[in-house]
C-alpha positions as CSV (number, residue, x, y, z in Angstrom):
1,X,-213.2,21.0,126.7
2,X,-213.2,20.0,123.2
3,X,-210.0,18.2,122.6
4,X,-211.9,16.1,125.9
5,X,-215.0,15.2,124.0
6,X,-213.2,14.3,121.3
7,X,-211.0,11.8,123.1
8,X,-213.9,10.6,125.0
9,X,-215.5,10.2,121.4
10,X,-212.5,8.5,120.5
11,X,-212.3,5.8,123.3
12,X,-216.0,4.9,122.7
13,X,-215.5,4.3,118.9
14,X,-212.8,2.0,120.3
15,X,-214.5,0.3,123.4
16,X,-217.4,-0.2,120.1
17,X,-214.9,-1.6,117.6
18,X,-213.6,-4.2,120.3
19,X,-217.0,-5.1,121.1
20,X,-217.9,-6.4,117.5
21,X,-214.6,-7.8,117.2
22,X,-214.4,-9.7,120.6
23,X,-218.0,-10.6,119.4
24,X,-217.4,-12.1,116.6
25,X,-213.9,-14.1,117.5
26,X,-216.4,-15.9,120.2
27,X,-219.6,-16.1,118.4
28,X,-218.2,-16.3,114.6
29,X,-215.4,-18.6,115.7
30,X,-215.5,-20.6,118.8
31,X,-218.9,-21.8,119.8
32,X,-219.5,-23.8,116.9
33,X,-216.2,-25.7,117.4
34,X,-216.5,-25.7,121.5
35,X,-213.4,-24.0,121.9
36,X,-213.0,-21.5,125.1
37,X,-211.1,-18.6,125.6
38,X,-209.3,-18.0,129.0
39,X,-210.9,-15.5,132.0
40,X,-213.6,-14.7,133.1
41,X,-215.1,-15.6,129.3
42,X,-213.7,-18.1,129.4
43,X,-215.5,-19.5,132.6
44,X,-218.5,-17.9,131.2
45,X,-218.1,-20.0,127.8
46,X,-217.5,-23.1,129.8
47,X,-220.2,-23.3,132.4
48,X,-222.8,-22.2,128.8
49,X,-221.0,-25.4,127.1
50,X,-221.3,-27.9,129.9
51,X,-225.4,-26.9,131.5
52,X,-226.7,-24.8,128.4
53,X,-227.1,-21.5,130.3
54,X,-227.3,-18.4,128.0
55,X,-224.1,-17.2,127.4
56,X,-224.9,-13.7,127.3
57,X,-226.4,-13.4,130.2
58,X,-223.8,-15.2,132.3
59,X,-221.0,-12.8,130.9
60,X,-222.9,-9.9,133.0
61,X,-223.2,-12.2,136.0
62,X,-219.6,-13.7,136.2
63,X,-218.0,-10.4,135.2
64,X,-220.3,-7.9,137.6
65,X,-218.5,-8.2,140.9
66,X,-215.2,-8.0,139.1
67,X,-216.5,-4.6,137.7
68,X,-217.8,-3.4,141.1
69,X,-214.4,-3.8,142.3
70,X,-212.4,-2.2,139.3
71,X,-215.3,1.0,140.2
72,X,-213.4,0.7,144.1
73,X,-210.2,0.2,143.1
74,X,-209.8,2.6,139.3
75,X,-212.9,4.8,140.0
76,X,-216.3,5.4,138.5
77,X,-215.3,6.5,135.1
78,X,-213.4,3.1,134.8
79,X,-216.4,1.3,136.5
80,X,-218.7,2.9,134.2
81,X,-217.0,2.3,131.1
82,X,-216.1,-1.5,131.4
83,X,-219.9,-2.1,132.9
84,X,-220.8,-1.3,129.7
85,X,-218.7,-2.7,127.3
86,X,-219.3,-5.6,129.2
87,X,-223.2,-5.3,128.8
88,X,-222.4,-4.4,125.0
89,X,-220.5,-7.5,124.3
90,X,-223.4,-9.7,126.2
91,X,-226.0,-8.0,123.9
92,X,-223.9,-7.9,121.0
93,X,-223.5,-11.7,121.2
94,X,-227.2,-12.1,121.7
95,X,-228.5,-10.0,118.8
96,X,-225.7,-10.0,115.9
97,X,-226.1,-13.0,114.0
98,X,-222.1,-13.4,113.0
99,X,-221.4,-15.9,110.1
100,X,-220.0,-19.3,110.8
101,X,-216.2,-18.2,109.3
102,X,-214.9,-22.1,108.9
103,X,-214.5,-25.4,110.3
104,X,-211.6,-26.5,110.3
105,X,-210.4,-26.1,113.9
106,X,-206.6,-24.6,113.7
107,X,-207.8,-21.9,111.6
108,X,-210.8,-21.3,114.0
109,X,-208.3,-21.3,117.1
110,X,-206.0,-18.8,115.8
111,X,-208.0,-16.4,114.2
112,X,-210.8,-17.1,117.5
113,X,-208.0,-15.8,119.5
114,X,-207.2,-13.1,117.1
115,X,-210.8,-11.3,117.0
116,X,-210.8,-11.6,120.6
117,X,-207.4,-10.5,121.7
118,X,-208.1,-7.5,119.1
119,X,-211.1,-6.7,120.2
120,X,-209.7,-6.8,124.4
121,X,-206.8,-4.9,123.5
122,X,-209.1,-1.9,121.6
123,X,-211.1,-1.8,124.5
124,X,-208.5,-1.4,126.9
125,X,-207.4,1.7,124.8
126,X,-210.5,3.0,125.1
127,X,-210.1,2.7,128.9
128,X,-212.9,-0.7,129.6
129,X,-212.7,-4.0,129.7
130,X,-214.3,-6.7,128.3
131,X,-213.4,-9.3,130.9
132,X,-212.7,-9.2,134.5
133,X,-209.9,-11.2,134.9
134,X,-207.1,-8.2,135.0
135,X,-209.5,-6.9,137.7
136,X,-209.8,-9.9,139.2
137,X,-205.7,-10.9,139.1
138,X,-205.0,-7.5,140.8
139,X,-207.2,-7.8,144.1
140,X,-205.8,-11.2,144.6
141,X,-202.4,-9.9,144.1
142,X,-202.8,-7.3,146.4
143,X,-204.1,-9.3,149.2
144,X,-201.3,-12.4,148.4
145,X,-198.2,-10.8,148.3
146,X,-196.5,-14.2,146.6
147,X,-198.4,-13.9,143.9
148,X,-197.9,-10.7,141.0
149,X,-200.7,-10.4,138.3
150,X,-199.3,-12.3,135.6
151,X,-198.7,-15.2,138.2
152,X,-203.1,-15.0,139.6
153,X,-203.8,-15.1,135.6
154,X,-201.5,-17.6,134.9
155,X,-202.5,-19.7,137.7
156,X,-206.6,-19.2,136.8
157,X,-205.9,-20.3,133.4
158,X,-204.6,-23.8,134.5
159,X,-207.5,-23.8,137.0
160,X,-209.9,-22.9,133.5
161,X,-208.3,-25.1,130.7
162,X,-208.0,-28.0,133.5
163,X,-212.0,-27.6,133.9
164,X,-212.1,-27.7,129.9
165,X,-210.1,-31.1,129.5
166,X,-212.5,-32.9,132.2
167,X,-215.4,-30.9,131.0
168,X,-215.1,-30.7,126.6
169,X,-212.0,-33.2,126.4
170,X,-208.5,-32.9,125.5
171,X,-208.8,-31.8,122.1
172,X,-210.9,-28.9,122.1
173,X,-208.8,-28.1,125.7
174,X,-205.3,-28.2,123.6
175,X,-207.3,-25.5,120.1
176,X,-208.4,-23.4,123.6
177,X,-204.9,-23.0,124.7
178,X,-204.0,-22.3,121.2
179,X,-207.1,-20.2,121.3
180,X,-205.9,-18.1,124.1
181,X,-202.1,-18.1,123.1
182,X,-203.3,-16.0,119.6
183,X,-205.7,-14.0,122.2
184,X,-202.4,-13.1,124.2
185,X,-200.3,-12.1,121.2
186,X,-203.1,-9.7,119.9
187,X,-203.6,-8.0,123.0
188,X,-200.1,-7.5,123.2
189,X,-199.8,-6.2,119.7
190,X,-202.8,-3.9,120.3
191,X,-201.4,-2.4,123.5
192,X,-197.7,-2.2,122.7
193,X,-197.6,-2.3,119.1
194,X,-194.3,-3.1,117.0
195,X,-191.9,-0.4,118.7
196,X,-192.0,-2.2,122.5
197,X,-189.7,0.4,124.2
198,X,-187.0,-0.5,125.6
199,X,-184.6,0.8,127.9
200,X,-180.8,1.3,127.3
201,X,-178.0,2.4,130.5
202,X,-175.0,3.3,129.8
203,X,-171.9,3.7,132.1
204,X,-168.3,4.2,130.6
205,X,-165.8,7.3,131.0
206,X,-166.1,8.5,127.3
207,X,-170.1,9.2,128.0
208,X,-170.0,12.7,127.2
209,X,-169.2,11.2,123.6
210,X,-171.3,8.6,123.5
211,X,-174.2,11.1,124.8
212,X,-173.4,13.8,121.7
213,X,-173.5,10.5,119.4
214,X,-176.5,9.6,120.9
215,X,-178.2,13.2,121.0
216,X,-177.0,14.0,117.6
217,X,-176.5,11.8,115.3
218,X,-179.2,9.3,116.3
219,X,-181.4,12.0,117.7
220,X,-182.9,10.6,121.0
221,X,-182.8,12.1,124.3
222,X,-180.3,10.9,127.2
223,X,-180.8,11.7,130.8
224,X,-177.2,11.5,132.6
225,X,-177.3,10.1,136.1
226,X,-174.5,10.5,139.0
227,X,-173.4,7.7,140.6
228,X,-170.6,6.0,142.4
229,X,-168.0,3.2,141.4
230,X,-168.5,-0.7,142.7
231,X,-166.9,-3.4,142.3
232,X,-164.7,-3.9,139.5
233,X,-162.0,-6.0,137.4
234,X,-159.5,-4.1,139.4
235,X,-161.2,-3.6,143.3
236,X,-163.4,-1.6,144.4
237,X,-163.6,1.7,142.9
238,X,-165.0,5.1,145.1
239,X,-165.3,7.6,142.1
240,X,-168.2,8.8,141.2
241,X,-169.0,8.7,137.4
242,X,-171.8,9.3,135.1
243,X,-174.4,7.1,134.1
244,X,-176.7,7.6,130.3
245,X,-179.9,6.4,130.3
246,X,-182.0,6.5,127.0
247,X,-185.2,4.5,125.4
248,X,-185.7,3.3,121.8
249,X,-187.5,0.8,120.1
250,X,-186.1,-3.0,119.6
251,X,-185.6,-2.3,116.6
252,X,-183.5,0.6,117.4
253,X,-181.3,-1.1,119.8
254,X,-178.6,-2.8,117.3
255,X,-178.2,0.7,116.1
256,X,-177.9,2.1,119.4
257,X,-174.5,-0.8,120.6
258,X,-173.3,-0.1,117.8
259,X,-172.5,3.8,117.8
260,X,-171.7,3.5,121.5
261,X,-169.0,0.5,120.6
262,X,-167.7,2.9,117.8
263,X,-166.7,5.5,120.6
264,X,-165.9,2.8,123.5
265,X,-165.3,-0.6,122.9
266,X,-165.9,-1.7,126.6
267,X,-168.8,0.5,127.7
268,X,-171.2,-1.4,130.2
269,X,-174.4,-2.1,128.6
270,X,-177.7,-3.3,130.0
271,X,-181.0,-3.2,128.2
272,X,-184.5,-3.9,129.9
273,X,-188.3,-4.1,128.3
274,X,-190.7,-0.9,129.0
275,X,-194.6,-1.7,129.4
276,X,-195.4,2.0,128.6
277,X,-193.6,5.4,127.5
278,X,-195.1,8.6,126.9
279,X,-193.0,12.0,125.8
280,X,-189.5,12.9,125.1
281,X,-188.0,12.0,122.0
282,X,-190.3,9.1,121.1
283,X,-191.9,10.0,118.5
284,X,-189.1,10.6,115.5
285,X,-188.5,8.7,112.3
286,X,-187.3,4.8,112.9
287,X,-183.0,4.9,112.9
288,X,-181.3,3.5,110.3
């Protein structure tokens, strides 16, 4: 019960952080130079720019059905949470008076995008959102099977900084691109940090060696999968043969070819990009 309350304590100091940071990439950033964001803020910052409707108050509207849905589709604690840092950044935005940071627009694009991809990617730790377009991205990728979530956002995006050339012109259209580029790169970072896991498989004869190397010099763990032969330089091949499988960090990787080529030369290598690890052997000091 208590190490619950304190992770609930922790996710609200986060969801609060990303709030004053998402707050003041917009408020201390962007307005004053007309530059958007992408999303559902985005939308939100567009329609304020173009008919003067409070901005805080159409960041509840445009984003409210999207939370409904995220309550149907990732449940009430979910629902809850994001309703409310939602409402938070709203409120935040119309009470905080943030300073006007600078003028000059690359710097205001870039760092813009910073404070709000920070503040996005903080949130999401905390298990919120401060913008509906994940939410929104999902639904429609569920119900168009063409179409995966980084496609619907992509594709909404277009739709948004299209509206913002007509709408603002092409200049401040090209700093929100930029705008949502650093955005992009700050969530990332947030979410995934440095270390982006990444997946290493193995197949050669000499794995039992490679899997001691692996296990004990470089200390990681290895799971060892069966499987049969294929195709090869010299026909088909029916023998079965074992397969390693480990995940390391990019930075890790280099180290990782090279104590497997020191024990075969010709191992088959592959290497493919994690979104998320948890447990095992994760956790040690970097190789070197």
């Amino acid at each position: 019960m208590e190490k619950t309350l304190q992770a609930e304590a922790r996710n609200i100091i986060l969801i609060l952080v990303g709030i004053f940071l998402a707050g003041m990439g917009i408020k201390g950033f962007l307005l004053s130079s007309h530059f958007i964001d992408g999303g559902v803020t985005g939308i939100s910052m567009l329609v304020s720019g173009v008919f003067g409707f409070p901005l805080p108050i159409l960041l509840v509207l445009l984003n409210l059905p999207f939370v409904v849905v995220g309550y149907y589709q990732l449940g009430l604690r979910f629902g809850i949470k994001s309703g409310l840092g939602i409402l938070g950044l709203s409120l935040c935005l119309a009470f905080i008076d943030f300073p006007d940071v600078t003028s000059d627009k690359l710097l205001t694009a870039i760092f813009g995008g910073l404070f709000i991809g920070a503040g996005i990617g903080l949130a999401i730790r905390g298990g919120a959102v401060l913008d509906g377009t994940e939410i929104a991205a999902l639904l429609v990728s569920r119900r168009v099977y063409i179409l995966n979530v980084g496609d619907v956002i992509l594709l909404l995006n277009v739709i948004i900084f299209g509206a913002a050339a007509l709408s603002l012109g092409i200049e401040p259209a090209l700093y929100s691109i930029l705008t949502y580029a650093a955005a992009t790169k700050a969530l990332d970072f947030l979410l995934h940090g440095f270390e982006e896991y990444t997946a290493i498989t193995i197949v050669s004869p000499h794995y039992k060696e490679i899997r001691e190397v692996i296990t004990q010099r470089l200390l990681r763990g290895v799971t060892v999968f069966k499987g049969g032969g294929g195709l090869g330089g010299h026909g088909v091949s029916e023998e079965d043969r074992e397969i390693l499988y480990c995940v390391v960090t990019r930075l890790e990787i280099g180290v990782v070819k090279a104590a497997i080529k020191e024990v075969d030369r010709a191992a088959f290598i592959t290497t493919h990009s994690l979104n998320d690890v948890d447990g095992g052997l994760l956790k040690r000091t970097l190789l070197h």
